[in-house]
LORODO-112249 format. One record per residue: residue in three letters; chain; x, y, z of N, C-alpha, C, O in turn. Coordinates in steps of 0.1 Angstrom, whole numbers, m for minus. Example, Ala and Ser with C-alpha at 12.3 -4.5 7.8 and 13.67 -1.06 7.14 Angstrom:
2
SITE resn chain  n.xx  n.yy  n.zz ca.xx ca.yy ca.zz  c.xx  c.yy  c.zz  o.xx  o.yy  o.zz
SITE  ALA     A   132   m57    78   123   m45    78   132   m33    78   142   m33    85
SITE  SER     A   128   m22    71   137   m11    71   129     0    79   134    11    80
This chain:
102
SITE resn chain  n.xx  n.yy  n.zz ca.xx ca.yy ca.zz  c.xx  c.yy  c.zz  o.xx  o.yy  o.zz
SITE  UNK     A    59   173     7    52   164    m1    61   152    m5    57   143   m13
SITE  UNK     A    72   153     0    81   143    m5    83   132     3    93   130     9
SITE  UNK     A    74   124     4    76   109    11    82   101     8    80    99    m4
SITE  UNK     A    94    91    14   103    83     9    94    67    12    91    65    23
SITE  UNK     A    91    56     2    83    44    12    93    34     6    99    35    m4
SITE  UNK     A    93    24    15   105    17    16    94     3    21    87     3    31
SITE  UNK     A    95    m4    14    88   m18    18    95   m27    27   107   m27    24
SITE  UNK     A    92   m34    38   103   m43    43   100   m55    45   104   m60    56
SITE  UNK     A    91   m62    36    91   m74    37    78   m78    38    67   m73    36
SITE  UNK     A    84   m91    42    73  m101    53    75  m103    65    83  m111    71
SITE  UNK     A    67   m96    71    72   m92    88    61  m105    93    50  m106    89
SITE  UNK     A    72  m116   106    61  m121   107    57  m123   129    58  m132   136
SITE  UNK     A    54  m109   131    53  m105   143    40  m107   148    38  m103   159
SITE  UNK     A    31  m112   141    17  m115   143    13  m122   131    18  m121   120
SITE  UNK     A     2  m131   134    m2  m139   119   m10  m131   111   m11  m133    98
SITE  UNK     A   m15  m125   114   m23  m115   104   m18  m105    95   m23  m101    84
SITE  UNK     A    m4  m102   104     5   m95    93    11   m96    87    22   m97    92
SITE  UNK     A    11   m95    69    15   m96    60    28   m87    56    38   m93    51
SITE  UNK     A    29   m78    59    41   m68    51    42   m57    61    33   m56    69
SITE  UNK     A    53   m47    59    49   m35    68    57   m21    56    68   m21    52
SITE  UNK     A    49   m14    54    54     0    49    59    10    56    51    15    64
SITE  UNK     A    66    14    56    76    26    65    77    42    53    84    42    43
SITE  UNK     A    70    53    58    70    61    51    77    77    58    71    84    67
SITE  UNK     A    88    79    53    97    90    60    91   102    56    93   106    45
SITE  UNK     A    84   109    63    86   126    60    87   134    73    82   132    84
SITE  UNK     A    98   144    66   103   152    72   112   146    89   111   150   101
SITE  UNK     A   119   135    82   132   129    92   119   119   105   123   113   115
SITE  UNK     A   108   118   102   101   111   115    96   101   106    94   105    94
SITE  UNK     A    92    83   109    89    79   104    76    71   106    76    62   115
SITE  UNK     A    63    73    95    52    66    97    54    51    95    63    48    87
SITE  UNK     A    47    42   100    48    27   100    34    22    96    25    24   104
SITE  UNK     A    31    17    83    16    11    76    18     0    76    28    m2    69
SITE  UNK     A    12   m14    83    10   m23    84    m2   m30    77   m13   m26    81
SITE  UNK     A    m2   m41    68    m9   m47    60   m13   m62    67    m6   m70    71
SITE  UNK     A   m28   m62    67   m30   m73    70   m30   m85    58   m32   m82    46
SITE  UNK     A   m27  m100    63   m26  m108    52   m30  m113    43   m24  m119    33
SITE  UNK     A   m43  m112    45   m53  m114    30   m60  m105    27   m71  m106    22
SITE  UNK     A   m55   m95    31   m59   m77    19   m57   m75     7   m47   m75     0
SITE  UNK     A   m72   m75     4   m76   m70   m13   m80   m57    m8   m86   m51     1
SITE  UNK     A   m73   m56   m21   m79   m42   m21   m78   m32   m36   m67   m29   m42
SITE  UNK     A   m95   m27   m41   m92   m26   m58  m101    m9   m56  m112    m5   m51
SITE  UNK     A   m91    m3   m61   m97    11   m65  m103    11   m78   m95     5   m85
SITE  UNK     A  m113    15   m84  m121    18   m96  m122    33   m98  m124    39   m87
SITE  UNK     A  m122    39  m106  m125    51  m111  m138    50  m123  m137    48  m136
SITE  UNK     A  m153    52  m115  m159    49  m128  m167    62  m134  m179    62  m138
SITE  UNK     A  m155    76  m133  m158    85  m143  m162    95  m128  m154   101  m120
SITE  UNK     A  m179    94  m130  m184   107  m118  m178    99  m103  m176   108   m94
SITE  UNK     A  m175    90  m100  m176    83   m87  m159    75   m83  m150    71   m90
SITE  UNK     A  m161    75   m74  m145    67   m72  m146    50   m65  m146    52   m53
SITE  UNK     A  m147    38   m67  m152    30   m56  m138    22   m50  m127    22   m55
SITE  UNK     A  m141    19   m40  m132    12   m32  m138    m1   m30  m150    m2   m25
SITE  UNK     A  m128   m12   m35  m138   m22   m30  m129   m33   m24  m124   m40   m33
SITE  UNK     A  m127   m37   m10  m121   m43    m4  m126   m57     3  m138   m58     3
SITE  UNK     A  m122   m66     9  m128   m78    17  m125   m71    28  m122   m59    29
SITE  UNK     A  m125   m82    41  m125   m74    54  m112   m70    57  m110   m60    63
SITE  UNK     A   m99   m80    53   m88   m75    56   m85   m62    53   m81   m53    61
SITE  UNK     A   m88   m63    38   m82   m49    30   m93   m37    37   m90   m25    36
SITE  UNK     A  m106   m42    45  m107   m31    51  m101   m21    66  m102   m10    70
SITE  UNK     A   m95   m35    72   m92   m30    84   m74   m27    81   m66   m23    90
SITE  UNK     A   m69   m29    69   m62   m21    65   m58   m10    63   m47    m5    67
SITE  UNK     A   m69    m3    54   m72     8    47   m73    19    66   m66    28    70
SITE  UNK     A   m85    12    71   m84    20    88   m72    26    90   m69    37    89
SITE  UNK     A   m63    13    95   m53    12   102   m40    27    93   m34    35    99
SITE  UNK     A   m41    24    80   m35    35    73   m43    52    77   m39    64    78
SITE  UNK     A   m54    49    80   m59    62    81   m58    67    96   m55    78   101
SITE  UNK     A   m59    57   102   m56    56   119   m40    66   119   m38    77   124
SITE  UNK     A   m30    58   114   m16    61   113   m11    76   111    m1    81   116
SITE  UNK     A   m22    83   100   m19    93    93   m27   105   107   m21   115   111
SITE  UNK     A   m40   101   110   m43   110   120   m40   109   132   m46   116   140
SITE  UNK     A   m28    99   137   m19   102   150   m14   112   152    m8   117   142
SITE  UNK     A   m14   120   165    m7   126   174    11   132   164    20   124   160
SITE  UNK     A    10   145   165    25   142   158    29   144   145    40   148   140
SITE  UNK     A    14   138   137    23   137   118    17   147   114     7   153   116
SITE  UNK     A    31   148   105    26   163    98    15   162    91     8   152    87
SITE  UNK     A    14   179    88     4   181    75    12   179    68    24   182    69
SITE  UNK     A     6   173    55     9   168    40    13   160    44    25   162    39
SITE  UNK     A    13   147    52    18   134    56    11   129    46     1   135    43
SITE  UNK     A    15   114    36     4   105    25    12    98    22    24    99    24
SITE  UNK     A     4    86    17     9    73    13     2    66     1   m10    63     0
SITE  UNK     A    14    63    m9     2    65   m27     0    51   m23     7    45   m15
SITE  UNK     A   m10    48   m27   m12    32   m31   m12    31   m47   m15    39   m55
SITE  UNK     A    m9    22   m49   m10    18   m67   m10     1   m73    m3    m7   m67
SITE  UNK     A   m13    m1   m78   m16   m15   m85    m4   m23   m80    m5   m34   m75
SITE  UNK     A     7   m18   m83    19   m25   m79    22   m24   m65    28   m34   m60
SITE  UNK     A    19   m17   m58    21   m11   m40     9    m8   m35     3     3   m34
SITE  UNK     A     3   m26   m29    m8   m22   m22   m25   m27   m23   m35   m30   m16
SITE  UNK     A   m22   m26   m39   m35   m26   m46   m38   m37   m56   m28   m42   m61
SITE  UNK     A   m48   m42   m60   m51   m51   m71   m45   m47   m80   m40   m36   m78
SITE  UNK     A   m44   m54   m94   m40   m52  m105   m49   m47  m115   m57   m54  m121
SITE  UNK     A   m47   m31  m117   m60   m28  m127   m61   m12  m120   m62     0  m125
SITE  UNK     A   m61   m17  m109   m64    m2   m95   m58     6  m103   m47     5  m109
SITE  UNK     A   m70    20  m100   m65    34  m100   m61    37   m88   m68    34   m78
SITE  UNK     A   m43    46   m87   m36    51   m81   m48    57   m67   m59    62   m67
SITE  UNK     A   m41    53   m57   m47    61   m45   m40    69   m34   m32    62   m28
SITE  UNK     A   m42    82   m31   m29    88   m18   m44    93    m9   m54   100   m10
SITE  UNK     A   m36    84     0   m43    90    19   m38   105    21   m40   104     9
SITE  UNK     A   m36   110    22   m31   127    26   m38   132    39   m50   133    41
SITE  UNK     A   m26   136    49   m34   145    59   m33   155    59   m22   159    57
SITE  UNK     A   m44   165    59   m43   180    57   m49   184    68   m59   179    72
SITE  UNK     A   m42   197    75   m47   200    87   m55   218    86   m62   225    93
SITE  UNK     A   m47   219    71   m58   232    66   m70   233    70   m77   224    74
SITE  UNK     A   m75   248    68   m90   244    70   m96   254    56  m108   254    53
């Protein structure tokens, strides 16, 4: 459960891409790429959870889920999102998690 994320910037390898996240577990490392005008606001409104994103922040959010269900990553692979990393300002905390349990 111990993921290391390490931000690196402003990668500018394509125009769409804004930043790239690199998340280590267990010595192999996942690569989350943000596109550049990604919003993206988690709400918690009690019974319900909402996500509410524009289109970047949605082909974002994919691209993180895409990443985590590749070929390869472990179980308990995740990536927190939070107001400061990721998210609007306000956002309730969010982790992607792959579980291969059944």
């Amino acid at each position: 459960m111990g993921g290391i994320m390490v931000s690196m910037g402003s990668e500018q390898h394509h125009a769409s891409i804004e930043s790239t996240h690199v998340t280590v577990m267990d010595s192999s490392a996942l690569v989350f790429t943000w596109d550049a005008d990604a919003r993206i606001e988690v709400r918690n409104l009690g019974g319900e959870v909402v996500i509410e994103a524009n289109a970047a922040g949605l082909r974002t959010l994919a691209g993180h889920l895409l990443v985590l269900a590749g070929d390869g990553v472990s179980d308990r692979a995740h990536l927190h999102l939070e107001d400061s990393n990721g998210l609007e300002d306000g956002s309730v905390g969010l982790v992607l998690e792959r579980s291969d349990e059944e």
